[in-house]
Structures are given as C-alpha cells and as structure tokens.
N, C-alpha and C positions, 0 to 999 in steps of 0.2 A: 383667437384662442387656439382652436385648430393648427395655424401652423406654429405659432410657438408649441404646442405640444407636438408636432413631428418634428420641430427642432432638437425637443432633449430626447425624446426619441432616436435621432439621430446620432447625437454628443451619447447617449447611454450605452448605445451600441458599440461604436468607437472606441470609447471608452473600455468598453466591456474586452473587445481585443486585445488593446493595449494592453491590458494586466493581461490577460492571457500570455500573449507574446514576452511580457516579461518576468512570471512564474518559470514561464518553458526557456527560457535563458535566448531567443532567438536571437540573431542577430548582433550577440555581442560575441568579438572573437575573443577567444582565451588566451592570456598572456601565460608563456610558460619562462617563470626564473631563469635562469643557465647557471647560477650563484650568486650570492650575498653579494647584495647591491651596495651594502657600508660594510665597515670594518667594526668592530667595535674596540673602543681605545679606552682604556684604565686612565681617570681622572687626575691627576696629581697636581694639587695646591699650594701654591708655597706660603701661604698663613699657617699650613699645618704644620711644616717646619722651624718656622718662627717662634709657634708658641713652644713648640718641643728643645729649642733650642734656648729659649730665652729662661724658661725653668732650666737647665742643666747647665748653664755658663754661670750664673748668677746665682747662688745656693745661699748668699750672705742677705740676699732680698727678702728673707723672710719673715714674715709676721712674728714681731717680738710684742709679748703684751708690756705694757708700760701703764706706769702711773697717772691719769688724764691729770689730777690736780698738782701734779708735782711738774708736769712739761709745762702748763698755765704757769706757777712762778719761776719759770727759768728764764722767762723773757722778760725784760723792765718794761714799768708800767708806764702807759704813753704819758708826752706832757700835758 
C-alpha cells in the first residue's frame, strides 16, 4: 500500500508540473504568420445560373389555371 501511494505521489507531482509548464506556455515555440496562408475565393455555382436562366428564356412556361374536369374529357375513354 505504501508504495502504490508513493507512486501517485509521484504521478501527482509530475503531473502537477506538467500543467504548470503548460499554463506558462514553456517550451512551445511560437509560430509567427508572414501572411494569409489561403486566399479567400467568391463561390460561383452554375445551378444559380440555370435556374435564373431557365425563368427568363421561357416566360410561355407559366402556371395557367385550367379547368381539372374539362382536361379529364379531352382525352377518350380507354377501351
């Protein structure tokens, strides 16, 4: 029992450094930028253009209300 308790004894103290030492920033060197490492680039989609295109060439495509029971008998009735 004794020496597992000077063991965590040991690991506590260790321990206890370690966050010390890494509160206080020791040992890590600091990276200084020189300049933006990416570029940043405006996205452009071409579905955007699609649909912008597909509304403005085709203006005859639009939503006509119609008669539901009057399109039913325009077509003969199966045999």
């Amino acid at each position: 029992m004794q020496q597992l308790q000077r063991e965590v004894m040991e690991l506590r103290k260790k321990n206890e450094e370690s966050l010390k030492a890494a509160i206080a920033g020791a040992g890590q060197p600091v990276k200084r930028t020189v300049g933006q490492v990416t570029k940043p680039v405006d996205f452009h989609f071409c579905t955007d253009n699609r649909i912008k295109q597909h509304g403005e060439s085709q203006p005859e495509n639009e939503y006509k209300e119609v008669d539901f029971a009057a399109v039913l008998r325009k077509h003969p009735s199966s045999p």
